[in-house]
C-alpha positions as CSV (number, residue, x, y, z in Angstrom):
1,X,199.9,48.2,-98.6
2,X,197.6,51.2,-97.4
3,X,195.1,50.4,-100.5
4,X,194.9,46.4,-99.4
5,X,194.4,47.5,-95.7
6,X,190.9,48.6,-96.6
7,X,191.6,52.1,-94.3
8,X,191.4,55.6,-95.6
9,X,193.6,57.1,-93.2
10,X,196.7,54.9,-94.7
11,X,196.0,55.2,-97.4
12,X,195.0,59.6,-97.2
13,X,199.0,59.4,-95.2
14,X,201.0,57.6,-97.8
15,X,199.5,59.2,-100.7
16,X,200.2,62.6,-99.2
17,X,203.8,61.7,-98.1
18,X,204.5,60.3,-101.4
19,X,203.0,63.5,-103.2
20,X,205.8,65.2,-101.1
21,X,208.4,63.4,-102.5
22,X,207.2,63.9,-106.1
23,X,206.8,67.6,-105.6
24,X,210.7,67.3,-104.7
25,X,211.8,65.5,-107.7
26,X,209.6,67.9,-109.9
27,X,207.5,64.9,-110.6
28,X,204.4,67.1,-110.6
29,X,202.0,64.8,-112.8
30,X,202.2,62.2,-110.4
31,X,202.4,64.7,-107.1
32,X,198.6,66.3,-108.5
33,X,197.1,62.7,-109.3
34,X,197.8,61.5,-105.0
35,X,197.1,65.3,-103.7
36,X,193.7,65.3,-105.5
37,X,192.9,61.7,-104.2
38,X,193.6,62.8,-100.8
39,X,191.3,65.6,-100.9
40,X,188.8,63.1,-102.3
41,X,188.9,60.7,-99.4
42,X,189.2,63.6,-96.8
43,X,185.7,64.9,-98.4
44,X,184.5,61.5,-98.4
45,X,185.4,60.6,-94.6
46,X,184.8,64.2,-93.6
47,X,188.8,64.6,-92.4
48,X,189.0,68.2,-92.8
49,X,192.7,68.0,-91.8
50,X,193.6,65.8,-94.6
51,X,191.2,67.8,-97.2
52,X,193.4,70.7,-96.1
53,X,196.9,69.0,-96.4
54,X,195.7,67.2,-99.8
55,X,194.3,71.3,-101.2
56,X,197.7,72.9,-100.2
57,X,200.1,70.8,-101.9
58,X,197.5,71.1,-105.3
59,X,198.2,74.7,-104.8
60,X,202.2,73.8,-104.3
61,X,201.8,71.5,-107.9
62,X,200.0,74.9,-109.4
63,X,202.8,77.2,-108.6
64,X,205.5,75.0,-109.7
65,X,203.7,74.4,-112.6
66,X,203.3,78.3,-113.4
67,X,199.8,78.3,-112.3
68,X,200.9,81.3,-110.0
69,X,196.9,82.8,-109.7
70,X,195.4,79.3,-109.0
71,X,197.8,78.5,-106.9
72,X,197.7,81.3,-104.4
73,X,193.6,80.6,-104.4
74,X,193.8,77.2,-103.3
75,X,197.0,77.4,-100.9
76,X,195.1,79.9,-99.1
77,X,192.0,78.1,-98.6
78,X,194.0,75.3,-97.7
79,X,195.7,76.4,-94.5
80,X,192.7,78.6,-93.8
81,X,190.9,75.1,-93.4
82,X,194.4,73.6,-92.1
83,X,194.8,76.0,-89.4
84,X,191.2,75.6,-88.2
85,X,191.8,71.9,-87.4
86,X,194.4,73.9,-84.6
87,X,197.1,71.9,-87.1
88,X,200.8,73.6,-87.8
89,X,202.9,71.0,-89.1
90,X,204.4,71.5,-92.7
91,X,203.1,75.3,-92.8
92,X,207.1,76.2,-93.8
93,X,206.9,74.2,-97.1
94,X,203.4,75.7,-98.0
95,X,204.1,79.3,-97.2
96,X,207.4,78.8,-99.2
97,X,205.4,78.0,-102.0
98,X,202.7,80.7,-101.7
99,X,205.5,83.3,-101.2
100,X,206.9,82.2,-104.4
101,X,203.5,82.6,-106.1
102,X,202.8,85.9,-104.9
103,X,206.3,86.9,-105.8
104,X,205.6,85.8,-109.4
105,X,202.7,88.0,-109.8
106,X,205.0,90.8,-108.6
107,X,202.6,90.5,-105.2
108,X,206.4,91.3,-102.8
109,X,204.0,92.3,-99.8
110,X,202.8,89.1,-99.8
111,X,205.4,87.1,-100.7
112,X,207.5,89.4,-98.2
113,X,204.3,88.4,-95.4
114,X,204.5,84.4,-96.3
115,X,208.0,83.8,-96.1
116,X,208.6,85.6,-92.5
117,X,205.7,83.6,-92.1
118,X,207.3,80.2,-92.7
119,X,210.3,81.5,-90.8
120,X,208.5,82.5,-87.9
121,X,207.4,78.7,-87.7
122,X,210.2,77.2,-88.1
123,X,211.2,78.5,-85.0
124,X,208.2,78.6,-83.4
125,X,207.6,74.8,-84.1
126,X,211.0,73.6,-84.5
127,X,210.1,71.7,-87.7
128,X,213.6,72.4,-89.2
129,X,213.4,70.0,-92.3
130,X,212.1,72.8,-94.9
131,X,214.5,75.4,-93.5
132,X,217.5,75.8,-95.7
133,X,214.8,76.3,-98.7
134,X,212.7,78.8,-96.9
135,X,215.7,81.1,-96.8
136,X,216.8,79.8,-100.6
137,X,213.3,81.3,-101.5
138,X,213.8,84.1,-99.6
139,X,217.3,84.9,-101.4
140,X,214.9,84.3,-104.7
141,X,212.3,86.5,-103.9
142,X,215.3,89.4,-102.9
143,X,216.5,89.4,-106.3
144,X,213.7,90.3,-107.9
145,X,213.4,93.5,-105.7
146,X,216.1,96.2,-106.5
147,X,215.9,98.0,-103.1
148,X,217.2,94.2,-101.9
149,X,219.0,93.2,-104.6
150,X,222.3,91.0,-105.1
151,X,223.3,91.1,-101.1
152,X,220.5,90.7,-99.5
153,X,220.1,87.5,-101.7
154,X,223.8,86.6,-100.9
155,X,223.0,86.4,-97.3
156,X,219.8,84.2,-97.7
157,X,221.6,81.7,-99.8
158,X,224.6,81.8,-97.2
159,X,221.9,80.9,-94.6
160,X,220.4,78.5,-96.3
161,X,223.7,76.9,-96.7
162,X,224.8,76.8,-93.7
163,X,221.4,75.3,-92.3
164,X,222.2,72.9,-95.1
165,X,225.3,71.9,-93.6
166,X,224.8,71.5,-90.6
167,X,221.6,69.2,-91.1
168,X,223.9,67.2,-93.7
169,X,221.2,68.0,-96.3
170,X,222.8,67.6,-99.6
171,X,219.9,68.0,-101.4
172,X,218.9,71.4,-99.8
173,X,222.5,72.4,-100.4
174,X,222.8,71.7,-104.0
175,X,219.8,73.8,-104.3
176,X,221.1,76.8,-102.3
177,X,224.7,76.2,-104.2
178,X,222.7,76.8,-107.4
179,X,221.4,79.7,-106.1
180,X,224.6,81.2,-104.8
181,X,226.4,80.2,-107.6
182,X,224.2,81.7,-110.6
183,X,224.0,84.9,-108.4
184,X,228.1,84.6,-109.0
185,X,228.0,83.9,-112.3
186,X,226.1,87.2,-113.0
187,X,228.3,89.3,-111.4
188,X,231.5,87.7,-113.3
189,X,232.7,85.0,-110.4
190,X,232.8,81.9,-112.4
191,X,235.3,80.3,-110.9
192,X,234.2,80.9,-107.5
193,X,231.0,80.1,-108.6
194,X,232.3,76.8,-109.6
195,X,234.7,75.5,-106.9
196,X,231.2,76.0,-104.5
197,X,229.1,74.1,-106.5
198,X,231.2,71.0,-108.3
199,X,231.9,69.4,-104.9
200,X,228.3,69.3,-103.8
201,X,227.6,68.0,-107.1
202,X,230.3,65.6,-107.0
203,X,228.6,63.9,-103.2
204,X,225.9,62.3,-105.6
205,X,225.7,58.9,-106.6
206,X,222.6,58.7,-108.2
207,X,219.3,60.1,-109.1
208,X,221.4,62.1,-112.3
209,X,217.5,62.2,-113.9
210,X,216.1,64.4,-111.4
211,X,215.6,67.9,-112.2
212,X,218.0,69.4,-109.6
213,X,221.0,67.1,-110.9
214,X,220.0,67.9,-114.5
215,X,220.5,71.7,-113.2
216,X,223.3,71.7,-111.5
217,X,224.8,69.9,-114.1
218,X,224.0,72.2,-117.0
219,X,225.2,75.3,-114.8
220,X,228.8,73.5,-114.1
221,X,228.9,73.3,-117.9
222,X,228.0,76.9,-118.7
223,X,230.6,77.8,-115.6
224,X,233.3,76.2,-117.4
225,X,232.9,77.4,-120.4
């Protein structure tokens, strides 16, 4: 519909939106291909804020894809350009996903900086969708540091569940359950590790070919073995 309207702005907003999605059902090929045509058009029209959005979820399809260097190189220059347009919304989600670059290339500083980062605007903003995954990260990012370690990790994912909860976000809480429950796992509580995450599981119908289901699936399976 956007593409038969003629307009670029339509067309910049669903591609962008959609690319969201994809990023979130690790549909990364297809998330790249709409990011890059809506930095295209936003260079083309001279709409800087849509130039920005479209090179910060790029960056977000490097890092998932283990592009961690890239990555933190063009999220950067993104909401440098983003938050010259005097523009805040969805800085959680990329933050999120530059902490978890930096935290890859054993950058914690950084990664430590961009996540209190995305927390600060959550609450600064109120733009609560992203939450329960900021603090997931966070609890990611914890484990890989021994002067956090194991608890500080446990109380990230306990946040990020209850955020979950209460914002009925079962996707966001399969995610953090996963979390939670591998952390178990490793330190021998299978079984409690499994009675958290089968019922969350269990809630979905459909989408058993996302990545995610596919995930949570395998782990209930090495949990009961």
């Amino acid at each position: 519909d956007a593409r038969e309207s003629g307009h670029a702005v339509p067309l910049m907003y669903a591609q962008f939106h959609t690319s969201l999605t994809n990023v979130l059902c690790a549909k990364y090929a297809a998330a790249n291909a709409q990011s890059s045509e809506v930095v295209r058009l936003g260079d083309e029209k001279g709409a800087a804020l849509w130039k920005a959005l479209g090179t910060m979820q790029s960056g977000c399809v490097l890092a998932l894809s283990g592009k961690a260097s890239e990555a933190i190189q063009m999220i950067t220059s993104g909401i440098s350009m983003y938050r010259s347009t005097g523009s805040r919304l969805y800085l959680p989600i990329f933050l999120s996903h530059l902490s978890k670059a930096y935290a890859e290339l054993g950058q914690f500083d950084q990664a430590w900086r961009c996540i209190g980062e995305a927390m600060t605007a959550v609450e600064t903003t109120k733009e609560r969708w992203y939450e329960a995954e900021i603090y997931r990260v966070a609890g990611e990012i914890a484990l890989k540091l021994p002067q956090l370690g194991s608890s500080q990790a446990e109380t990230y994912f306990e946040r990020a569940l209850t955020v979950a909860r209460v914002q009925q976000a079962k996707s966001w809480e399969l995610r953090a359950a996963m979390s939670m429950a591998r952390l178990w796992h490793d330190h021998g509580m299978r079984e409690k590790a499994r009675d958290l995450l089968a019922p969350v599981y269990g809630w979905f119908t459909e989408g058993f070919d996302m990545r995610d289901l596919k995930e949570a699936k395998a782990l209930l399976h090495a949990l009961a073995s």
